[in-house]
GULOTI-987744 format. One record per residue (C-alpha): x, y, z; residue in three letters. Coordinates in Angstrom, 2 decimals. Layout:
% GULOTI-987744
+---------+---------+---------+---------+
:      xx :      yy :      zz : residuo :
+---------+---------+---------+---------+
:       X :       Y :       Z :     ALA :
...
+---------+---------+---------+---------+
This chain:
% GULOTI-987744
+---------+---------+---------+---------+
:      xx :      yy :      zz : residuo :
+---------+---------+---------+---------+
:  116.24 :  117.62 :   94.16 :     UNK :
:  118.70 :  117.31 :   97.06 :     UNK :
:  117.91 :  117.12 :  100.63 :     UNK :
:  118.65 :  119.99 :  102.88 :     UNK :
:  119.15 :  118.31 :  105.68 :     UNK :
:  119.68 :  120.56 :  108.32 :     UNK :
:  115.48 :  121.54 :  107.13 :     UNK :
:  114.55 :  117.89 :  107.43 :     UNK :
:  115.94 :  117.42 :  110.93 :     UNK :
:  113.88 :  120.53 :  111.75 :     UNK :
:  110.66 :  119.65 :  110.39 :     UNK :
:  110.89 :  116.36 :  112.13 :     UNK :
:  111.82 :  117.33 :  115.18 :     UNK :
:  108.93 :  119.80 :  115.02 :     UNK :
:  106.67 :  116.83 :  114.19 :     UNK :
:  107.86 :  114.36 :  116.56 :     UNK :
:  108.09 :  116.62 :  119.61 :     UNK :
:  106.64 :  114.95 :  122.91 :     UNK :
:  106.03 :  111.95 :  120.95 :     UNK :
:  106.85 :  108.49 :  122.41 :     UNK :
:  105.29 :  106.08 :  119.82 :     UNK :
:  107.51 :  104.46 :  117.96 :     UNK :
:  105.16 :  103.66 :  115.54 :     UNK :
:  104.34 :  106.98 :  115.04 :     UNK :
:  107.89 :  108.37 :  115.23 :     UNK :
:  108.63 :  105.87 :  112.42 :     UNK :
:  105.92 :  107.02 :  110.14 :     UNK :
:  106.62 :  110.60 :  110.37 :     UNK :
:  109.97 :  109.82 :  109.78 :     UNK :
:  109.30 :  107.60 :  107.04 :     UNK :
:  107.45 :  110.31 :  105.31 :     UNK :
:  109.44 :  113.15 :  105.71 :     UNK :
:  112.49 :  111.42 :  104.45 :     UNK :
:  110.77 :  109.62 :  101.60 :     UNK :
:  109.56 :  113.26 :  100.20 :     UNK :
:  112.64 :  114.74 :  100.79 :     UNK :
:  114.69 :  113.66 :   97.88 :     UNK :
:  113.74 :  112.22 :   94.72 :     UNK :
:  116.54 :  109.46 :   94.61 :     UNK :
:  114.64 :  107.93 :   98.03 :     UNK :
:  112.08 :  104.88 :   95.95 :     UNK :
:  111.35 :  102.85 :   98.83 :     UNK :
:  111.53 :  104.11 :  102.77 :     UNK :
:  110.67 :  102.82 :  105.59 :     UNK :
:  111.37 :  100.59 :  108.83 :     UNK :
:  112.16 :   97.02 :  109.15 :     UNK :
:  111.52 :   96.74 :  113.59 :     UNK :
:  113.10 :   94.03 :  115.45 :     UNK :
:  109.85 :   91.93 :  116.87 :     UNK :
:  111.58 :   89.03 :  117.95 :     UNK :
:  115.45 :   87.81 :  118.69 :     UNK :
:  117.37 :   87.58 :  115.05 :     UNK :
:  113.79 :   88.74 :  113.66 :     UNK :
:  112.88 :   91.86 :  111.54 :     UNK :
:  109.23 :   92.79 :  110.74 :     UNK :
:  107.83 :   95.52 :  108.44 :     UNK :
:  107.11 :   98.40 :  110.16 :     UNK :
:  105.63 :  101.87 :  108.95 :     UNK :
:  106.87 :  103.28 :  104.96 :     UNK :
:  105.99 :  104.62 :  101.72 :     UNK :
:  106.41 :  103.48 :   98.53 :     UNK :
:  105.55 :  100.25 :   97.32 :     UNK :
:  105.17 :   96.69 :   99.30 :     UNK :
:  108.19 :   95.97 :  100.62 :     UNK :
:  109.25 :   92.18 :  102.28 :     UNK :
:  107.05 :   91.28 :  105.58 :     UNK :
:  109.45 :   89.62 :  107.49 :     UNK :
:  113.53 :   89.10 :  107.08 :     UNK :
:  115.24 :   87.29 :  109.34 :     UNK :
:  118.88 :   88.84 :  110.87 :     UNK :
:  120.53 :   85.91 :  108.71 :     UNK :
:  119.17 :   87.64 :  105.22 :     UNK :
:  120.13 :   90.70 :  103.20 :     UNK :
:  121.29 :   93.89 :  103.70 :     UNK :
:  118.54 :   94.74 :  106.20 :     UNK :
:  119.47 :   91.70 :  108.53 :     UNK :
:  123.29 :   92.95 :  108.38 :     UNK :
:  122.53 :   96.05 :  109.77 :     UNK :
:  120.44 :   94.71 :  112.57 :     UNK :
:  123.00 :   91.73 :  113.47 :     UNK :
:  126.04 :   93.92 :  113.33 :     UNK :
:  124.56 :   97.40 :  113.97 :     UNK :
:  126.68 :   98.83 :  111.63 :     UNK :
:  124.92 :  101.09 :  108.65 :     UNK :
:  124.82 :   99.41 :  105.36 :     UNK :
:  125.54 :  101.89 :  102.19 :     UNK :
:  125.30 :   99.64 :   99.11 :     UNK :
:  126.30 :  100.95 :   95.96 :     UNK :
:  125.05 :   97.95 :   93.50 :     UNK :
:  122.39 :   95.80 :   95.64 :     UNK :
:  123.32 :   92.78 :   92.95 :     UNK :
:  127.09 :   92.85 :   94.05 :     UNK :
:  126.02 :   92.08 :   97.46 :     UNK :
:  125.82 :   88.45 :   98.91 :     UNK :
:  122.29 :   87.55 :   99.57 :     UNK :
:  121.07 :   90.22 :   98.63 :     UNK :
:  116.67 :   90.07 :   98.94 :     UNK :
:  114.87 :   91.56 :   96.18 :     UNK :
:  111.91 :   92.90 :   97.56 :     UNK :
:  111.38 :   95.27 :   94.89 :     UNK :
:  113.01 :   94.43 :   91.50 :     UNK :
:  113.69 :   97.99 :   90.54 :     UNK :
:  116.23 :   98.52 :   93.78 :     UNK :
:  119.76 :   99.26 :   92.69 :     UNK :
:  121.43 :  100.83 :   95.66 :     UNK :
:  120.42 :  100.60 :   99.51 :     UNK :
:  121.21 :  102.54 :  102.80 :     UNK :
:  120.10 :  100.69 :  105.80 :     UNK :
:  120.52 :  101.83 :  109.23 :     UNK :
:  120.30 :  100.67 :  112.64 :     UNK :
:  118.05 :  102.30 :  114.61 :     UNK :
:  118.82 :  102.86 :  118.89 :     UNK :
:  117.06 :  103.31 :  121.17 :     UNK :
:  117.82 :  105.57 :  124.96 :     UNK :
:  119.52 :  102.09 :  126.34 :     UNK :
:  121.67 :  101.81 :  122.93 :     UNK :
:  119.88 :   98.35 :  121.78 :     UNK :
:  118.87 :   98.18 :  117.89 :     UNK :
:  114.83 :   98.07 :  117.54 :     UNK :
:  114.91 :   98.62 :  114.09 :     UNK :
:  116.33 :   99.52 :  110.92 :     UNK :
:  115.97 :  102.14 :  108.84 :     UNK :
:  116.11 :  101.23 :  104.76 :     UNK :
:  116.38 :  103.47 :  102.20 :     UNK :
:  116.19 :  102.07 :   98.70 :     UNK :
:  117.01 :  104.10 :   94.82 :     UNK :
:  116.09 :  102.63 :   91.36 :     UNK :
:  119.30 :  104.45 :   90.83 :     UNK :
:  122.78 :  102.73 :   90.95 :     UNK :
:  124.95 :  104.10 :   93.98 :     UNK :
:  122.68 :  106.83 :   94.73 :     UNK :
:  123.64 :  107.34 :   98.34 :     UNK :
:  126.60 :  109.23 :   99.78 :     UNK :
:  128.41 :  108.94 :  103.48 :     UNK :
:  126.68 :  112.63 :  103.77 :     UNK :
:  123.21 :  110.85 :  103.48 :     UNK :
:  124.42 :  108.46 :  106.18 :     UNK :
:  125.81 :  110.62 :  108.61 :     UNK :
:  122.57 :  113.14 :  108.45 :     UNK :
:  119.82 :  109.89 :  108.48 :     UNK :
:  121.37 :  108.85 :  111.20 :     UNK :
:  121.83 :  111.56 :  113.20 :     UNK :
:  118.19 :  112.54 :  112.55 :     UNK :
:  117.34 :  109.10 :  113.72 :     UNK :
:  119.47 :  109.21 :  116.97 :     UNK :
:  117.77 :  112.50 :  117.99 :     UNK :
:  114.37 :  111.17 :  117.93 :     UNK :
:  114.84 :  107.45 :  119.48 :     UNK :
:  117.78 :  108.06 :  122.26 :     UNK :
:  115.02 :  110.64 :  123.68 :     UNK :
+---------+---------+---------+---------+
């Protein structure tokens, strides 16, 4: 299954109409991307609680880490620099945190809000080795940027 992503932005910008929670803008997102596309094992939100300070926020799939500081991983990369993270093989990259032992590739990305400042991030993870593409990027994000710059 591939994602059609021009039917994914749709749907959630159907479902997320008028909505200003981010919690529940993350879970609807977290959904509809998780179902979309069978390489997608683990999706959800990491949201920036504290300075230098991620904390789980809404996803499916199994338990992922509670808390990761900016410092740690590929999820604290993307928060600190605010750059998306597309990693091929998670055990090539340094510091790496293994919340799930089956992960093999990761897309993280920073997540903006209206004033530009980075309140979360978005992780995808695969038990498949370098299972994302820049396409995946570009789309995510630009599915994420229409429902938090609102």
């Amino acid at each position: 299954m591939t994602v059609d992503y021009n039917t994914l932005a749709k749907t959630i910008a159907a479902l997320t109409e008028g909505e200003t929670d981010q919690v529940a803008l993350m879970a609807t997102i977290a959904c509809e991307v998780h179902h979309s596309d069978d390489r997608f094992d683990w999706t959800g939100f990491y949201r920036v609680t504290e300075p230098g300070l991620l904390k789980i926020g809404p996803y499916q799939g199994g338990h992922g880490c509670l808390v990761i500081p900016f410092d740690r991983g590929v999820c604290g990369v993307a928060a600190r620099t605010g750059e998306v993270q597309l990693v091929p093989d998670v055990d090539a990259f340094p510091g790496h945190i293994a919340c799930a032992s089956s992960t093999r590739s990761e897309l993280v990305l920073p997540v903006r809000n209206a004033s530009g400042d980075v309140i979360a991030v978005f992780d995808i993870d695969s038990d498949q080795p370098d299972a994302f593409t820049d396409q995946d990027a570009s789309s995510i994000g630009a599915i994420l940027s229409d429902v938090f710059k609102k």
